[in-house]
N, C-alpha and C positions, 0 to 999 in steps of 0.2 A: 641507345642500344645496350643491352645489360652486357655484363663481362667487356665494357672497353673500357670504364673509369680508370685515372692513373694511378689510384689505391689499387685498384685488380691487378695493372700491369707491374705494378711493384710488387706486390705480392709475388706474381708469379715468377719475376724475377728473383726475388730472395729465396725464393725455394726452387728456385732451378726447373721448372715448369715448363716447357711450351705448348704456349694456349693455342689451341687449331680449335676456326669456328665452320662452321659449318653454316647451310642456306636452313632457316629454321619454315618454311616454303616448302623444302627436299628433302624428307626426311629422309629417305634414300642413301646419302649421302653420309649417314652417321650411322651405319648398320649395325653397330654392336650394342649401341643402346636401341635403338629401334627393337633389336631382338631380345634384350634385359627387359625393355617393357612389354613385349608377347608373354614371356615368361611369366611373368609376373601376374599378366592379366588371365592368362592359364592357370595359375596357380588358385588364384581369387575366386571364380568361373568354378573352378574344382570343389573349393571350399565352400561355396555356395551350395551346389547343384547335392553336393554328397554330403551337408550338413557336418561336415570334418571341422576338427579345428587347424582354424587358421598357422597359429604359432606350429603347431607338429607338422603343416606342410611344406612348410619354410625353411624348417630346421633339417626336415627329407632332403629338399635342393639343396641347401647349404651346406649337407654334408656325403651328397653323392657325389662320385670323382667324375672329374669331368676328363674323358678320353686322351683330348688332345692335350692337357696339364700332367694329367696322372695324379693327380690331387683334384680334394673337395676345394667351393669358393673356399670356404671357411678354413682351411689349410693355405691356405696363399694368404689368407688375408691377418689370419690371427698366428700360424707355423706352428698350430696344434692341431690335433685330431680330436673332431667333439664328437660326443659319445649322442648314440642316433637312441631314440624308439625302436627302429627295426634295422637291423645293422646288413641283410641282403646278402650275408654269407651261409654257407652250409656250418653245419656243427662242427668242430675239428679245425674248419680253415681259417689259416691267417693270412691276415693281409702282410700283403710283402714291401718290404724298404726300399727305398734306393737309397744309396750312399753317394 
């Protein structure tokens, strides 16, 4: 079964981890990647159908805020704001901070 070796479980232990596995059977059961991969396959789908390029539809999702964060992935992930293709603001307005 992948992820039980006792290299993995040390791993995760030295970095303070806890490993939760899920029924790979259930996908169900792992909803937030189940829904990273619709995305994704939306994204691909998109890039396909509309001849786009891939990398500028990726770098759209990864720097739109996501509602319930108030930040882009790309803001959580890297605690920069990357600069977009098409920024989705009117002329004039800024985006606002939180402190």
């Amino acid at each position: 079964m992948p992820f039980s070796s006792n290299e993995f479980k040390n791993f995760c232990k030295n970095w303070s981890i806890e490993g939760v596995t899920s029924s790979p059977l259930y996908p169900r059961a792992n909803g937030l990647a189940e829904k990273a991969v619709d995305i994704a396959k939306r994204i691909l789908k998109k890039s396909i159908e509309s001849n786009a390029d891939l990398e500028s539809l990726l770098l759209e999702f990864r720097t739109t805020t996501v509602p319930s964060l108030g930040i882009s992935p790309a803001e959580a992930l890297m605690n920069r704001v990357l600069r977009r293709f098409f920024n989705g603001r009117r002329e004039g307005e800024r985006r606002s901070t939180k402190s």
